[in-house]
C-alpha positions as CSV (number, residue, x, y, z in Angstrom):
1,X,4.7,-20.5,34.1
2,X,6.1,-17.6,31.8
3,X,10.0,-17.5,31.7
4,X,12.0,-14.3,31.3
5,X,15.5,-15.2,29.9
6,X,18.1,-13.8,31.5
7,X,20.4,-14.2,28.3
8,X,20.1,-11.3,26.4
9,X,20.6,-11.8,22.4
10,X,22.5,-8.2,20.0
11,X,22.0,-7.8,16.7
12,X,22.9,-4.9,14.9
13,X,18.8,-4.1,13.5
14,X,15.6,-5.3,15.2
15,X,12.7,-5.3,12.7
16,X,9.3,-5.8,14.0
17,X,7.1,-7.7,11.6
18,X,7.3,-9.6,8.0
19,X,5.2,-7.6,5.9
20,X,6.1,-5.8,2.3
21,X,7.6,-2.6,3.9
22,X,9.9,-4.9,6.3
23,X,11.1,-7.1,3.2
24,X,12.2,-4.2,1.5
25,X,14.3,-2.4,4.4
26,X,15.8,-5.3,4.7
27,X,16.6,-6.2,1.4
28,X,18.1,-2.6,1.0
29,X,20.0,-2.9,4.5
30,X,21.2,-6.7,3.2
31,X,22.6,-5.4,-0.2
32,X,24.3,-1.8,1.2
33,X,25.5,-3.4,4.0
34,X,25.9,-7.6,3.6
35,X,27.8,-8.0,7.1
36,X,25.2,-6.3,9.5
37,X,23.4,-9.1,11.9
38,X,19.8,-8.2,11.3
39,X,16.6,-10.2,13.5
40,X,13.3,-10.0,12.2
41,X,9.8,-10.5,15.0
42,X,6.6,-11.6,13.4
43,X,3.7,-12.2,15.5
44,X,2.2,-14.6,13.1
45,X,3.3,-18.1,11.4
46,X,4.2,-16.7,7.7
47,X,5.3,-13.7,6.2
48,X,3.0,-11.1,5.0
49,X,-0.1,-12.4,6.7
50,X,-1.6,-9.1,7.5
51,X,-1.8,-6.1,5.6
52,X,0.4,-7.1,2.6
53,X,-1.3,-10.5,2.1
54,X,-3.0,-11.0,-1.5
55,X,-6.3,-11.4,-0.1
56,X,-6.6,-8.6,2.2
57,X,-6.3,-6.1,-0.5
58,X,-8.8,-5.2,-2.9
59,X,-6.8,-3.7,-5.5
60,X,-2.9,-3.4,-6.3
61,X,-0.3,-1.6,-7.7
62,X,-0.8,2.0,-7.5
63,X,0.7,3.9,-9.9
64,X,-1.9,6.8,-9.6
65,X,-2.6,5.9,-13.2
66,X,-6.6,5.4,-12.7
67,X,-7.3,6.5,-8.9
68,X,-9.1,9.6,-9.3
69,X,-8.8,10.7,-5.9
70,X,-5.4,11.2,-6.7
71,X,-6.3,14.1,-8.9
72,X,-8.1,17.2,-7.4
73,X,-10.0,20.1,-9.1
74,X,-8.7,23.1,-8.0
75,X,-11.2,26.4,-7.1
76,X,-10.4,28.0,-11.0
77,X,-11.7,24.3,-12.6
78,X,-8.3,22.9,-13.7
79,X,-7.2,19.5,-12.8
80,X,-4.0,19.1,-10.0
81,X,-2.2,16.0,-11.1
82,X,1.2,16.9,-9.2
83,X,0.0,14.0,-6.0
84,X,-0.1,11.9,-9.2
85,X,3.1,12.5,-10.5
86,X,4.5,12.1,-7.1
87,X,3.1,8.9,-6.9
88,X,3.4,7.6,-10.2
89,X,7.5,8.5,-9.3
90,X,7.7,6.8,-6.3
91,X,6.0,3.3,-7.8
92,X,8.9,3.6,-10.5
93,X,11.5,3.5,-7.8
94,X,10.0,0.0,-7.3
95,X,10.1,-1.2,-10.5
96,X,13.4,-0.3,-10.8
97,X,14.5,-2.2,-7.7
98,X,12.6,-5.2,-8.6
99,X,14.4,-5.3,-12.0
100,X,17.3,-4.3,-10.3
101,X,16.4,-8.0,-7.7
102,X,15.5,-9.9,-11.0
103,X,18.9,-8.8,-12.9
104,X,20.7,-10.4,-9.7
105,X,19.1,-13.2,-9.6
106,X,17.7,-12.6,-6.2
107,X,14.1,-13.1,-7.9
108,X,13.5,-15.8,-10.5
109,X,10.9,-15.3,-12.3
110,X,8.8,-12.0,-12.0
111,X,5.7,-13.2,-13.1
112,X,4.9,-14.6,-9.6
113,X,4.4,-11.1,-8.2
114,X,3.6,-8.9,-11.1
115,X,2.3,-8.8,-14.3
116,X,0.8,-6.3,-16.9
117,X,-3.0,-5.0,-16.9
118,X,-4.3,-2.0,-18.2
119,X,-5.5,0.4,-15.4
120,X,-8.7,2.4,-16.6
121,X,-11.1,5.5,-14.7
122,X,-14.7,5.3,-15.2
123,X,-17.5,7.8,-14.6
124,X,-21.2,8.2,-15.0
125,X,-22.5,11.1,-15.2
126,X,-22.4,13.8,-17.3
127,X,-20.7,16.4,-14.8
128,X,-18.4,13.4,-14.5
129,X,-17.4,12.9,-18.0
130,X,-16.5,16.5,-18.3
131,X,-14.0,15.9,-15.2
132,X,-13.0,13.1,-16.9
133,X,-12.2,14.2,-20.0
134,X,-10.3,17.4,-18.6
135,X,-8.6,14.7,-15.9
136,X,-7.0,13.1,-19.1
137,X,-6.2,16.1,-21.0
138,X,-4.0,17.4,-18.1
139,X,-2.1,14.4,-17.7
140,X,-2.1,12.4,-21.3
141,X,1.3,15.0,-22.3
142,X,3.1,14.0,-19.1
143,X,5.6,12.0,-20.0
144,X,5.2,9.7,-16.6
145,X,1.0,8.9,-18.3
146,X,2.4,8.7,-22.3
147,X,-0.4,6.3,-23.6
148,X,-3.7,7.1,-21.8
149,X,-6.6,7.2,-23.9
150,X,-10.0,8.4,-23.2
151,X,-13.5,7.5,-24.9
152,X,-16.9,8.0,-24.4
153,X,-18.1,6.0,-27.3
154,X,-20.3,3.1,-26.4
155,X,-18.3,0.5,-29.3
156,X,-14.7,1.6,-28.0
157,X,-16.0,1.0,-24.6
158,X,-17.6,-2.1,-25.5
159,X,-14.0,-3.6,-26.7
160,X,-12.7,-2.1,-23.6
161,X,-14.5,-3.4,-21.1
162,X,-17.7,-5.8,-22.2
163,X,-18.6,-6.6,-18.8
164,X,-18.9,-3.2,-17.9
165,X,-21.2,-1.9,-21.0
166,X,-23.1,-4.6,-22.0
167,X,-27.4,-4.6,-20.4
168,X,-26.0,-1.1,-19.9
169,X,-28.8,1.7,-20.6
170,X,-27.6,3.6,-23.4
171,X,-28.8,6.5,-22.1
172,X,-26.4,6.7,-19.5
173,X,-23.7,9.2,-20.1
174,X,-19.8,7.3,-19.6
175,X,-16.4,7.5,-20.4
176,X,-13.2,6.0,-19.3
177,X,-9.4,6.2,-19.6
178,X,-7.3,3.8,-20.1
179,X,-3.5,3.2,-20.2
180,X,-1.6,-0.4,-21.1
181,X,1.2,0.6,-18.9
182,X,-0.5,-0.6,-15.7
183,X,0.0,-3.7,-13.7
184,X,-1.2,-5.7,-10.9
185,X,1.3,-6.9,-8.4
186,X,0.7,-9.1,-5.7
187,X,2.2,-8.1,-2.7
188,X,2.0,-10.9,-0.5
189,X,3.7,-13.1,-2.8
190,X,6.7,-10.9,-3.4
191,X,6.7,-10.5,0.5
192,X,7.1,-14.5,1.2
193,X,9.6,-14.2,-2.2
194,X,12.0,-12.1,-0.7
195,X,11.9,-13.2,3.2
196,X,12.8,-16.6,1.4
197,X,15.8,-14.7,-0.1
198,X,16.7,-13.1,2.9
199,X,16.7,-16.4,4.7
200,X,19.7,-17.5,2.9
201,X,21.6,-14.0,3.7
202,X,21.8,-14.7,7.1
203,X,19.2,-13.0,8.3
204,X,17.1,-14.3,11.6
205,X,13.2,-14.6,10.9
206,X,11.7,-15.3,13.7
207,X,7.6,-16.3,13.4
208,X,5.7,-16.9,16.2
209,X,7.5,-14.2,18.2
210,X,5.7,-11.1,19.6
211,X,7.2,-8.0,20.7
212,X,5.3,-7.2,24.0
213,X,7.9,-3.9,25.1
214,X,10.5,-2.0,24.3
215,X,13.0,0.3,26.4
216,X,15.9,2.6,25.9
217,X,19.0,1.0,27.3
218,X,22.2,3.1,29.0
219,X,24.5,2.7,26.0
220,X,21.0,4.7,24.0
221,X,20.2,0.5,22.4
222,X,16.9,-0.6,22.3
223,X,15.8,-3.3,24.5
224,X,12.8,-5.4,23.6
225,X,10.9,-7.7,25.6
226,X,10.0,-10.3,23.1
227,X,7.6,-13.2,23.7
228,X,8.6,-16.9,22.0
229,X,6.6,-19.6,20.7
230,X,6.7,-21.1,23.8
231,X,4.7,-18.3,25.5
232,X,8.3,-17.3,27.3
233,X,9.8,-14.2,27.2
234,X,13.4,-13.0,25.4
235,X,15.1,-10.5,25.6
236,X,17.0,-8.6,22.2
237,X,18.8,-5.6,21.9
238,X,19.9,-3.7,18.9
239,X,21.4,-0.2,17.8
240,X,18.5,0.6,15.5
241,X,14.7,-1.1,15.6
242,X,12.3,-0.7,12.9
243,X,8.5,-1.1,13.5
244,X,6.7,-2.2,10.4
245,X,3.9,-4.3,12.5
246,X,0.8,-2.6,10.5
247,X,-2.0,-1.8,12.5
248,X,0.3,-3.3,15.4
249,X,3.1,-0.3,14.7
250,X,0.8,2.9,16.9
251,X,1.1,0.7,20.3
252,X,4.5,-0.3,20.0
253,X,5.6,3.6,19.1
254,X,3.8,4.8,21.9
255,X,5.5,2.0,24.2
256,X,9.2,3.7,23.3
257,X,8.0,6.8,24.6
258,X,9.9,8.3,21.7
259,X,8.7,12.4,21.5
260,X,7.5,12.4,17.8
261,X,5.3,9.4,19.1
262,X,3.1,11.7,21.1
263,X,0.2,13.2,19.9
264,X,-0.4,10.7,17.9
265,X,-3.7,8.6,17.4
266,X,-4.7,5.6,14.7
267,X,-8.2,4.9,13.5
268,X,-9.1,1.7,12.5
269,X,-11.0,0.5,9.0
270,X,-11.8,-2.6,7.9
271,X,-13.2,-3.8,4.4
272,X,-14.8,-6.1,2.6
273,X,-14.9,-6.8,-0.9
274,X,-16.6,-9.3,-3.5
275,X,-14.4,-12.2,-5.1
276,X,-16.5,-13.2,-8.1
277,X,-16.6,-17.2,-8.2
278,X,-18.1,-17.6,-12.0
279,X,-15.1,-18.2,-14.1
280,X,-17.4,-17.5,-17.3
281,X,-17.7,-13.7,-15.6
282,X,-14.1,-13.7,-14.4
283,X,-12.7,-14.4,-18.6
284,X,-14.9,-11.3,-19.3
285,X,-12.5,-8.1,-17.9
286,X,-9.3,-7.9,-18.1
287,X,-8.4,-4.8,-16.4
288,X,-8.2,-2.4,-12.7
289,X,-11.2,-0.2,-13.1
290,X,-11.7,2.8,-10.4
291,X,-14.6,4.8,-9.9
292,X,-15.3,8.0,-8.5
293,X,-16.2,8.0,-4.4
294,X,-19.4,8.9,-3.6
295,X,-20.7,12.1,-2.2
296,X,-19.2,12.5,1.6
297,X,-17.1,8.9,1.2
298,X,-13.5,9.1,2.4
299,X,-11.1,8.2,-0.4
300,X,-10.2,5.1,0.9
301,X,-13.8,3.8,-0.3
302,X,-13.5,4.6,-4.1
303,X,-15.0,1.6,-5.9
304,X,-13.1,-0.4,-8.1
305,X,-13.4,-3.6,-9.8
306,X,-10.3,-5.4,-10.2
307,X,-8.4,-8.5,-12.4
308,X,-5.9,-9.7,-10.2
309,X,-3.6,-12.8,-10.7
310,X,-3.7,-15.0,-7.1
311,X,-2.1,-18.5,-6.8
312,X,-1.5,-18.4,-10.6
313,X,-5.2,-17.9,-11.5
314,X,-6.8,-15.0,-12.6
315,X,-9.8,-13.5,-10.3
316,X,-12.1,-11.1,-10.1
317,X,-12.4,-8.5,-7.2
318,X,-14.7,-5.7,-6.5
319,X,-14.6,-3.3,-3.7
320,X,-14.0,-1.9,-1.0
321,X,-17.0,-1.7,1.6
322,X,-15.8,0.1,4.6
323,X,-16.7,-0.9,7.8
324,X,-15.8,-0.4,11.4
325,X,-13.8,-2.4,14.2
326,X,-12.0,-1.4,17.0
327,X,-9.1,-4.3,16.4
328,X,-5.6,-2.7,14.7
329,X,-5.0,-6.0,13.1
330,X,-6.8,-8.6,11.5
331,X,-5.5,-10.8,14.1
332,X,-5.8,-8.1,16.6
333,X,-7.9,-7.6,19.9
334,X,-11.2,-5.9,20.4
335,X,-9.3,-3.1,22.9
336,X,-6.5,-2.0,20.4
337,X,-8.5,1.2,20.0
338,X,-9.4,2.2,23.4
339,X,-5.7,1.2,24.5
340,X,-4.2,3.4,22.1
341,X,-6.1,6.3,24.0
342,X,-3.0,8.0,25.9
343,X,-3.1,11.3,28.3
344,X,-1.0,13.1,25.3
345,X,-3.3,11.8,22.4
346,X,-6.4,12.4,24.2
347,X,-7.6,15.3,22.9
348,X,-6.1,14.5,19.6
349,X,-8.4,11.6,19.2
350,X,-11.4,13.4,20.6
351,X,-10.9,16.0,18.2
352,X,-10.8,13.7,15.6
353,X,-14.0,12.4,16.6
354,X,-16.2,15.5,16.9
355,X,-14.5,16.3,13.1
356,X,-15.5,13.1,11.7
357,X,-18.6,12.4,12.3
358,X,-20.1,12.5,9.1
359,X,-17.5,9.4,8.1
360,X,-18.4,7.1,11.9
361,X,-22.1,7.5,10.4
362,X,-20.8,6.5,6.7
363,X,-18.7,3.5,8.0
364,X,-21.5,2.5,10.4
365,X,-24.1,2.5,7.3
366,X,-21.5,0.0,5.1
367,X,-21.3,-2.5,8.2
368,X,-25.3,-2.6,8.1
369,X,-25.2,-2.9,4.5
370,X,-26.8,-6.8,3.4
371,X,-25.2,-8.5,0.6
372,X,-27.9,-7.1,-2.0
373,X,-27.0,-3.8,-0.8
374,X,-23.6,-4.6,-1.8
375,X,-24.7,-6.3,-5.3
376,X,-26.5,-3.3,-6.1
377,X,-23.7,-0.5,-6.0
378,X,-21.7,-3.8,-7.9
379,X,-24.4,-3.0,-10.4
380,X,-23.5,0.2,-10.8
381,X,-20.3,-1.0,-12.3
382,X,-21.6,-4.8,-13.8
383,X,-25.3,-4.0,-14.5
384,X,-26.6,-8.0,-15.0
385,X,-24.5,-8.8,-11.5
386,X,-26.2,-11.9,-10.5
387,X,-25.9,-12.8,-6.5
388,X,-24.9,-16.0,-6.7
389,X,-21.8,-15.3,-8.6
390,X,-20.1,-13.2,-5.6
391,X,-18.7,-14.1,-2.6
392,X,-17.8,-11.7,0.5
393,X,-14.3,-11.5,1.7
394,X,-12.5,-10.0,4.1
395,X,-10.3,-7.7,4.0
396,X,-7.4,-6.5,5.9
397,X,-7.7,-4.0,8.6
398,X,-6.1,-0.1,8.3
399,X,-5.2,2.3,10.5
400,X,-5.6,5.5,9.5
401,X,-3.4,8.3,11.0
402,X,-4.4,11.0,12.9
403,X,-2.4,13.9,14.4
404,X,-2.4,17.9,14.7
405,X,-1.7,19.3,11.4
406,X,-1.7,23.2,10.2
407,X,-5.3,22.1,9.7
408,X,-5.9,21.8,13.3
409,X,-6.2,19.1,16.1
410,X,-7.1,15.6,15.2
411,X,-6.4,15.6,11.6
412,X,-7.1,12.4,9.6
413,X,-4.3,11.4,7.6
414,X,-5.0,9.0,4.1
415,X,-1.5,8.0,3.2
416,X,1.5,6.1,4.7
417,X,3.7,7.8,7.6
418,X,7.2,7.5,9.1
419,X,8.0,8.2,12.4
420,X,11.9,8.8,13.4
421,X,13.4,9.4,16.3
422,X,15.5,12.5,16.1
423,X,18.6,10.4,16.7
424,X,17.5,7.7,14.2
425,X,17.9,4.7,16.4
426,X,14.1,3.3,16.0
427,X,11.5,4.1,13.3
428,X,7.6,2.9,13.1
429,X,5.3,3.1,9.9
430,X,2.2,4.0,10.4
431,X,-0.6,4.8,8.0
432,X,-2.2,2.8,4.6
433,X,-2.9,3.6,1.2
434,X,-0.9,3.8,-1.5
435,X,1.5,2.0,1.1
436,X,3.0,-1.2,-0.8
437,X,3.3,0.3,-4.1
438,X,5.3,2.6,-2.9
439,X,7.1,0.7,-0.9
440,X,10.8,1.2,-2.0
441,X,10.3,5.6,-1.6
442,X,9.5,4.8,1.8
443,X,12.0,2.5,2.8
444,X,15.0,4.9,1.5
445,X,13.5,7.6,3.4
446,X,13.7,5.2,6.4
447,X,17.3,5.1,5.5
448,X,18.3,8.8,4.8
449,X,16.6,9.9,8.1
450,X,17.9,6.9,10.0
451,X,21.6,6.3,8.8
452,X,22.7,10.0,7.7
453,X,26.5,9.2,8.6
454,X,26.0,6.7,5.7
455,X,24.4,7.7,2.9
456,X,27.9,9.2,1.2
457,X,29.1,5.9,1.4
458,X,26.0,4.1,0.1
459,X,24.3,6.1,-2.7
460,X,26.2,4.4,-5.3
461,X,25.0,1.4,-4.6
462,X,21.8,2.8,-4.0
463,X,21.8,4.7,-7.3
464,X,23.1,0.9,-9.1
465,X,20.0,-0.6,-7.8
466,X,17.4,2.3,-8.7
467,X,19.2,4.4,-11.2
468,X,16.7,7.6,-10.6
469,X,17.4,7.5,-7.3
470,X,17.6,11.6,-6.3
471,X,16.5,12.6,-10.0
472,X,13.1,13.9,-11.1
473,X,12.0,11.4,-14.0
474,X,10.0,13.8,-16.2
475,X,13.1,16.4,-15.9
476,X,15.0,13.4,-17.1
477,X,12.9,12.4,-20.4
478,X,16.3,10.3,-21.5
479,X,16.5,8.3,-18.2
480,X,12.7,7.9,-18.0
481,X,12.3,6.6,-21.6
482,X,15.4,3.7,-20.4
483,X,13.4,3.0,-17.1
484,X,10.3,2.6,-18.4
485,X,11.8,0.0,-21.6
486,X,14.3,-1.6,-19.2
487,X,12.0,-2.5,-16.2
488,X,8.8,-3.8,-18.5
489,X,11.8,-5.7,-20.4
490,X,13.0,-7.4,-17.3
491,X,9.8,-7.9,-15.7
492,X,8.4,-9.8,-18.8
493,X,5.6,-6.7,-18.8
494,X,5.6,-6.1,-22.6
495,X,7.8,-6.4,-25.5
496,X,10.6,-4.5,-25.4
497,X,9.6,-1.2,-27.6
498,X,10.6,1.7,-28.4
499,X,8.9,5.1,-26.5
500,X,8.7,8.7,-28.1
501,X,9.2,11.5,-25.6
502,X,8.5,14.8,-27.0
């Protein structure tokens, strides 16, 4: 029989789930504030087991150094970079605060969450190479992209990337950019890293604990219905609750009844990607290489074939493969989409549908895709690709948002998303890609819209832990050359060396 306890636990901040966004709120909150009581609820055994785990992510460490879809071509042919710069700026905020973790001794030794890989683009195609080459000559003189080069010599690509060019036919126009500055970080380690930190600052982690319903209480708490290891219920109030439950997040917002939670809607993606087994193959490339998304593909889908560094070992990945289920979570259940259907969403969603057809039919054609299918559009990047060397995986699941934009109803949304409530007392993040990388912009905006009466008082610690905190880095060429020296210094990404703004 289920209990309901009638003892009801306070805490000052309720966090709802262990993944990389929740580690960093509360690594923030823990160093602004050292004496607030703060309870963290995750549904599964470990921390970051869904989203933010190492092997439900194809490629990490977005820094909108080689993701092409993070540059457009505007109607008069020249290239937009500025969603580039503003993500490039955002991923240097987190750097900074890791350096910032590492220089107090809160992390140990860097190296078992990040280190240093060059991060290329790739086309083929001449119509491709052209957009390419004027991709890189818009951003090479920003100071944020100092160092990218671009080739479209056979040899230079050769040393670049071997795996890549060689059985290629040499008739094939390509080129490819390429910048040292890059990295891969893995996510899910730095998540367990600092929830293992956080356990020695007093803070309650709570695994095994689900949060089944939350209320407002008379005195404007929160009030959520939790549900133990034990299968019994508890009951846990706090001032301010953040949801950062991935996929899980959309169900729980709607359950507040919050106003910015209406008109809301989530649509799920899963993926798959390829983990090369071959160690021979996997000593061959040594670096993140995105492609361009095919015709009609949604951006999430742009092809990329990865080093990463997991359990100490270098690997291989390529991907991702969209596909389709209706679960939120990995973990999740087969109704979390039809459940998330609400009277105030409803036409939302059904917009959304009739507006997105052309991507149901695309993600419907990558679930009926057989692994050959999948080893031939590998080819397209490793043109001897032999079967046997490859493995599935999968991935993680994403829910992207959708909502009624200037653009109209049921609007699909390809980025991460906060929602607040207008008194700050409870907000849910929603949304996916470039998500973790960015992970330390997002929090602080958690913060500023959630704990205004507190920001006067904070931002010099804040601006001691991320010293561009409120600045603009390429209006600040001195403080941009420090951050970039400083953080690949104390993050063991590179000799410490001296960079020429001009």
């Amino acid at each position: 029989m289920v209990k309901m306890s009638n003892r009801e636990a306070k805490t000052d901040v309720i966090i709802i789930g262990a993944g990389i966004m929740s580690a960093t709120l509360v690594t923030l909150l823990k160093e602004l504030v050292p004496d607030w009581e703060i309870t963290v609820f995750e549904k599964l055994g470990n921390a970051g087991e869904e989203s933010s785990n190492e092997w439900n992510n194809a490629g990490t460490g977005h820094a909108a150094l080689c993701e092409l879809n993070y540059t457009d071509v505007k109607p008069d042919g020249s290239i937009d970079i500025s969603k580039a710069i503003k993500i490039n700026e955002q991923f240097q905020l987190s750097m900074q605060f890791w350096s910032y973790l590492v220089n107090s001794k809160l992390i140990r030794n860097p190296q078992d969450f990040i280190m240093p890989l060059p991060h290329m683009s790739m086309v083929l195609g001449e119509q491709n190479v052209t957009f390419l080459k004027k991709r890189f000559e818009a951003m090479v003189n920003n100071p944020l992209f100092q160092g990218m080069e671009f080739s479209d010599d056979p040899e230079k690509l050769m040393e670049w990337i071997p795996l890549i060019i060689q059985d290629r036919p040499s008739n094939e126009p390509i080129a490819a950019t390429k910048i040292d500055s890059g990295t891969d970080v893995n996510f899910g380690a730095l998540t367990r890293i600092l929830f293992n930190h956080l356990k020695t600052k007093n803070v309650k982690i709570k695994y095994n604990h689900s949060v089944d319903n939350l209320k407002r209480t008379s005195d404007a708490s929160w009030e959520l219905k939790v549900r133990n290891e034990s299968g019994n219920f508890e009951r846990h109030t706090a001032k301010f609750v953040f949801i950062g439950g991935g996929g899980g997040s959309l169900h729980l917002l709607q359950k507040s009844g919050i106003p910015e939670g209406k008109h809301i809607g989530g649509f799920p993606v899963s993926g798959i990607f390829m983990v090369c087994k071959n160690p021979e193959v996997v000593a061959q490339h040594h670096a993140k290489v995105y492609g361009k998304a095919k015709l009609g593909a949604p951006p999430m889908s742009v092809p990329h074939l990865d080093t990463r560094f997991i359990d100490n070992k270098k690997s291989l990945l390529f991907g991702p493969f969209a596909g389709f289920s209706p679960k939120f979570l990995k973990t999740g259940s087969m109704f979390d989409l039809v459940t998330s259907v609400k009277p105030d969403n409803l036409v939302t969603m059904l917009s959304a549908g009739a507006k997105n057809m052309s991507l149901t039919k695309y993600l419907i054609e990558q679930v009926m895709l057989s692994k050959e299918k999948r080893m031939e559009e590998l080819r397209e990047f490793i043109p001897n690709a032999k079967s046997e060397d490859w493995d599935l995986v999968v991935a993680g699941q994403r829910v992207q948002v959708i909502k009624d934009t200037a653009d109209g109803k049921g609007t699909l949304q390809f980025g991460t998303e906060v929602i607040s409530a207008a008194d700050g007392s409870i907000a849910a993040l929603l949304g996916a890609s470039p998500g973790a990388s960015t992970a330390v912009h997002v929090m602080l905006e958690v913060i500023k819209k959630c704990f205004p009466q507190h920001m006067k008082e904070w931002e010099p610690k804040i601006k001691e832990m991320i010293p561009s905190y409120g600045l603009s880095l390429i209006e600040n060429l001195e403080l941009l050359e420090q951050i970039h020296t400083s953080t690949a210094e104390t993050l063991g990404l590179r000799e410490k060396k001296e960079l020429i703004y001009s």
